[in-house]
C-alpha positions in Angstrom: 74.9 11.9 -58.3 76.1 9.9 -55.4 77.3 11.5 -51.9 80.4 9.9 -52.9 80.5 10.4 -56.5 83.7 12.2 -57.8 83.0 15.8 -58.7 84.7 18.3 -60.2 83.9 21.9 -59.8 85.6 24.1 -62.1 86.0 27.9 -61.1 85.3 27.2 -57.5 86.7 30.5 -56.3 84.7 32.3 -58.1 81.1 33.5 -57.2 78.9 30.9 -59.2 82.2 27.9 -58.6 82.2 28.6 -54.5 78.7 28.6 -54.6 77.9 25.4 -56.3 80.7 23.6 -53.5 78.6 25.6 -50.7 75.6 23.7 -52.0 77.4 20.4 -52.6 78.7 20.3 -49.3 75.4 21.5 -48.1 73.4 18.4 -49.3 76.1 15.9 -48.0 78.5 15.3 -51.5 81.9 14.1 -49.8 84.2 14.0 -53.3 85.0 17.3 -54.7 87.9 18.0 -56.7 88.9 21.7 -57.3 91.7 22.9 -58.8 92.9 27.2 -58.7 94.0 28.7 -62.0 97.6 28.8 -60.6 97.4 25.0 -60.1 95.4 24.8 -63.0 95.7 26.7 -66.4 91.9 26.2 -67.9 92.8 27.8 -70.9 96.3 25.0 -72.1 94.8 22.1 -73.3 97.7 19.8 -72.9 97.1 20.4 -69.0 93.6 20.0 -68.9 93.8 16.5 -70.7 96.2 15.4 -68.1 94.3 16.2 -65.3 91.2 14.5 -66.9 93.2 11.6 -67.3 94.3 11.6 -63.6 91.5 12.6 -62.0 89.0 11.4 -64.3 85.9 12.8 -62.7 82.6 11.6 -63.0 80.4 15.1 -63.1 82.0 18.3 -63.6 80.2 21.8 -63.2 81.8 24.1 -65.6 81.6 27.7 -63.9 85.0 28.5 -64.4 84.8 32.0 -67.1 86.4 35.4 -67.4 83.4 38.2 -66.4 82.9 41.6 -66.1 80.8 44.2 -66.7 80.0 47.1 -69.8 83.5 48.5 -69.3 85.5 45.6 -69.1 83.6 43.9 -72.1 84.0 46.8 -74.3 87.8 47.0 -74.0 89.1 43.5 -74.1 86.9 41.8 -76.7 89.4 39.8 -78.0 90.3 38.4 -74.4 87.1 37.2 -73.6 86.2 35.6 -76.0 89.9 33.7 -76.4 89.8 32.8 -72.7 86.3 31.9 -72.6 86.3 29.8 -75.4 89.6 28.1 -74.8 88.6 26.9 -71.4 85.2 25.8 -72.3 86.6 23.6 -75.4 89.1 22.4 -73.4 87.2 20.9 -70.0 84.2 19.7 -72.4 86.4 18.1 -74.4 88.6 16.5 -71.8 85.4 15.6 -69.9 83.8 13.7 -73.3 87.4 12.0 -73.8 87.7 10.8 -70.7 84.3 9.3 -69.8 82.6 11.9 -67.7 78.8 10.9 -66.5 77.5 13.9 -66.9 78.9 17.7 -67.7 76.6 21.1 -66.9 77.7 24.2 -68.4 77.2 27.7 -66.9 76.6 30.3 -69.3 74.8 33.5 -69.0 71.3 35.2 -70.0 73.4 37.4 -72.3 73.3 34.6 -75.3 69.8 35.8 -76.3 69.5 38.2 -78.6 69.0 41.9 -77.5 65.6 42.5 -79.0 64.4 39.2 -78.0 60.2 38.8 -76.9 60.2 39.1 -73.5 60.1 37.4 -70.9 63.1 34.9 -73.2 62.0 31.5 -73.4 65.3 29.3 -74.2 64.3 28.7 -77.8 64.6 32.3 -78.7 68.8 31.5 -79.4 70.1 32.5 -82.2 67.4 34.3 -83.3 68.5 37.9 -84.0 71.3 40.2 -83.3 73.3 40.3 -80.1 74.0 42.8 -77.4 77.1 44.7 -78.8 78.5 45.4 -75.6 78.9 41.8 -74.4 78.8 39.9 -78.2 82.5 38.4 -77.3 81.7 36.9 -74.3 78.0 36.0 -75.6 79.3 34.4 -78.7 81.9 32.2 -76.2 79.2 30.6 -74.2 76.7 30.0 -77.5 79.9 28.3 -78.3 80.0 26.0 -75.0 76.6 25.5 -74.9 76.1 24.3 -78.6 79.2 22.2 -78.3 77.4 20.8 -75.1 74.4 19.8 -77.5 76.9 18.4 -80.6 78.3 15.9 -78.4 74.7 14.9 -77.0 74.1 14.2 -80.8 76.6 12.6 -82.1 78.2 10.7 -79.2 75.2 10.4 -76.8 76.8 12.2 -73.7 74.2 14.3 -71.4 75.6 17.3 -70.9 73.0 20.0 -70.4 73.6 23.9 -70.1 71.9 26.1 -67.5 71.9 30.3 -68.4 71.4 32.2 -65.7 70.4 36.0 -65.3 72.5 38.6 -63.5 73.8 37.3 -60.5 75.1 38.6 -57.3 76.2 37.6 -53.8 79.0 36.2 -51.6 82.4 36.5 -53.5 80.9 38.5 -56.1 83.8 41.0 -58.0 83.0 44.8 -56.6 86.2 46.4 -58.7 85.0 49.9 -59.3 85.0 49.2 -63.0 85.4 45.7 -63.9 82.4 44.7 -62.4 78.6 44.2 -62.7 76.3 46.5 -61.7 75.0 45.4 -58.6 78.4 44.9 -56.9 79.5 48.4 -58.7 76.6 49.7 -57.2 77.5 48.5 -53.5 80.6 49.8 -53.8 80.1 53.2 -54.8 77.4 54.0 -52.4 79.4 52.5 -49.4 82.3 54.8 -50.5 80.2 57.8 -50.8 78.9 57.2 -47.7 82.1 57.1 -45.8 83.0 60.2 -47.8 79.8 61.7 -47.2 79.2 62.8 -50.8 76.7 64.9 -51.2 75.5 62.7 -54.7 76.6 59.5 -56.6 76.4 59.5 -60.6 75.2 56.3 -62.4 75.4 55.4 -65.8 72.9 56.0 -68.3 69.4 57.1 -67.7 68.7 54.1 -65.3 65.7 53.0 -67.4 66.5 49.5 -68.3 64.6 46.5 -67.1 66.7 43.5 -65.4 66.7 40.4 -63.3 68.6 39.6 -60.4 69.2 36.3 -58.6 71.0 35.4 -55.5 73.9 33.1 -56.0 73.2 30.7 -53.4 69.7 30.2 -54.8 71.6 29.4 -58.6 73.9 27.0 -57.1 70.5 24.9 -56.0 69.5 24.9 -59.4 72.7 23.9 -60.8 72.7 20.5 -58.2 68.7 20.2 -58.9 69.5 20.2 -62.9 72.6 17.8 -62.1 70.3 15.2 -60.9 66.9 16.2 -62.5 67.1 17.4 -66.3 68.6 15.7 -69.3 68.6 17.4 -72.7 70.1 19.3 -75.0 68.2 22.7 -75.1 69.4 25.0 -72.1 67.6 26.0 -68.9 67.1 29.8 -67.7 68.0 30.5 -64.8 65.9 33.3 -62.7 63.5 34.7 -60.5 61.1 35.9 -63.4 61.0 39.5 -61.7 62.5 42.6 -62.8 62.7 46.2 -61.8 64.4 49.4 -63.2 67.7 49.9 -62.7 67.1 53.4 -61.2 64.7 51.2 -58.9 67.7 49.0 -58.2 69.6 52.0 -57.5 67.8 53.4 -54.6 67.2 49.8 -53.2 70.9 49.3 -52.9 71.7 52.9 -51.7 68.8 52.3 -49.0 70.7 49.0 -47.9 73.9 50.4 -47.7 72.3 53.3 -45.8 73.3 56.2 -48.5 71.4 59.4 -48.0 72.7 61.9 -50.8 71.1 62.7 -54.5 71.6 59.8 -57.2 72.2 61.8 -60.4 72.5 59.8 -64.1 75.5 60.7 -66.8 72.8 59.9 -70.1 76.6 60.0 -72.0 76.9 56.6 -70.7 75.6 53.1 -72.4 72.7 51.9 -71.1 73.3 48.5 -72.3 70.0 46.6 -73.5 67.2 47.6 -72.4 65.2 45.0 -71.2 66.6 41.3 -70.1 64.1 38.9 -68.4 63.9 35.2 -68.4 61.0 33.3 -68.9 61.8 30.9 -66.1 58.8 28.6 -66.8 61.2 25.6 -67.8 62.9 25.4 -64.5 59.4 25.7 -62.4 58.2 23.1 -64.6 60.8 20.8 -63.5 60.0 21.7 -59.8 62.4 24.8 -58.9 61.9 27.9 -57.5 64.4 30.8 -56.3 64.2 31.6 -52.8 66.0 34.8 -51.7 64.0 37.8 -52.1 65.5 40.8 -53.7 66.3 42.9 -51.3 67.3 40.5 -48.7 69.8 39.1 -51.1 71.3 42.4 -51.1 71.7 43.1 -47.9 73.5 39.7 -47.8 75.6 40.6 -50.4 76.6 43.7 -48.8 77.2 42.0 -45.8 79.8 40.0 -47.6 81.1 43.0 -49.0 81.6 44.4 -45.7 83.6 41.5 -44.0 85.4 40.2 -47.1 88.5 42.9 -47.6 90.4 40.9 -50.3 86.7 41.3 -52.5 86.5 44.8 -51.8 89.6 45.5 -53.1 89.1 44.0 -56.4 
């Protein structure tokens, strides 16, 4: 990419979208078209083509998606993976129709399959079963990715596909049940704390093994792979670390500065129990997260505190 090459972020308000503008703006790109859901509907086709036509951009970063966590995957299946998939079809499409240099699509570590060897190289797709709590929204981004990879077949575009592992940071969603469990996690203990409650319950046993990476360090990789990678298999996106979730658990509460007793309701899904990326791929190509665990919390809660329109979600 050019500093003045036209770029189209799609899904800039969202964590992943208002990172990758942070970044772009960061390394000096001058051209970047956004667009908000009221002014433009990702999921009506007819509205997407026109703005392709008008706009006609010449790379697009597709973080636009509907997210959330166990909760909100588990009861509105059918929404995610409608809106998910509609949106996706719709920008690559538009993008392929109307001549776009190069397309990257953001999709998530939840693709793989949940008994996958671990640490998940990117060839393990398709390869077993899915996660059942997240299989709508997983089976939406195989969708985009794959599509990504058709075109790169049989019309020679380059549009590559990064998946990233859970992320977290400024603008994240902390909506006390719609969202992941990091933000959740922020949330709660900051409430309990201002309640002082004497304990917080989390769900599950808070055995499982997960990844976390800062957003900001993501949206580096997603400018690095613009410029850098070609190809149609997908890139993880991670730190390669992991840690428990109960681990996680008292790191956050420590942050926030939560003193009670953490308690665990085992009647709850633990979702799957272990989810790391083999991030050799990306190192490979010459990139490396930066933002330590626990630092990249207490920046997140940080935003948390002096962002009341996020809190409130």
């Amino acid at each position: 990419m050019q500093a003045d090459s036209k770029i189209y972020v799609a899904g800039h308000r969202g964590m992943v979208g208002s990172a990758i503008v942070r970044e772009l703006n960061r390394q000096g790109y001058t051209n970047i078209i956004t667009r908000t859901h009221a002014e433009l509907d990702l999921t009506r086709q007819a509205d997407v083509e026109a703005f392709f036509a008008a706009e006609r951009p010449e790379y697009v970063f597709l973080a636009a998606a509907k997210v959330g966590g166990i909760v909100a995957n588990q009861s509105a299946l059918a929404d995610f993976m409608y809106e998910n998939m509609m949106l996706e079809m719709n920008v690559i499409h538009a993008a392929w129709q109307n001549g776009c240099r190069k397309l990257e699509f953001l999709g998530s570590s939840c693709i793989y399959p949940r008994l996958a060897p671990q640490p998940m190289k990117e060839n393990c797709l398709l390869t077993s079963e899915l996660e059942k709590t997240n299989e709508a929204y997983a089976l939406a981004k195989i969708s985009g990715l794959k599509y990504c990879e058709f075109l790169n077949r049989q019309y020679g575009t380059d549009y590559i596909s990064v998946m990233p592992t859970n992320l977290y940071g400024p603008n994240d969603n902390y909506h006390p049940t719609h969202s992941h469990v990091l933000p959740a996690l922020i949330r709660r203990f900051h409430e309990a704390k201002l309640q002082g409650l004497p304990s917080v319950t989390c769900w599950g046993d808070g055995s499982p093994l997960r990844e976390f990476l800062y957003v900001d360090d993501l949206a580096n990789l997603c400018v690095f792979l613009m410029n850098h990678y070609s190809g149609n298999e997908t890139v993880n996106a991670g730190t390669g670390q992991e840690l428990s979730i109960a681990e996680l658990t008292r790191l956050v509460a420590r942050t926030v500065g939560y003193e009670g007793e953490i308690l665990w309701d085992t009647s709850k899904p633990n979702g799957t129990p272990r989810k790391l990326l083999d991030v050799s791929k990306a190192r490979a190509l010459g990139w490396e997260a930066r933002t330590p665990l626990e630092e990249g919390i207490r920046l997140a809660y940080d935003d948390f505190l002096h962002n009341p329109m996020r809190a409130e979600r």
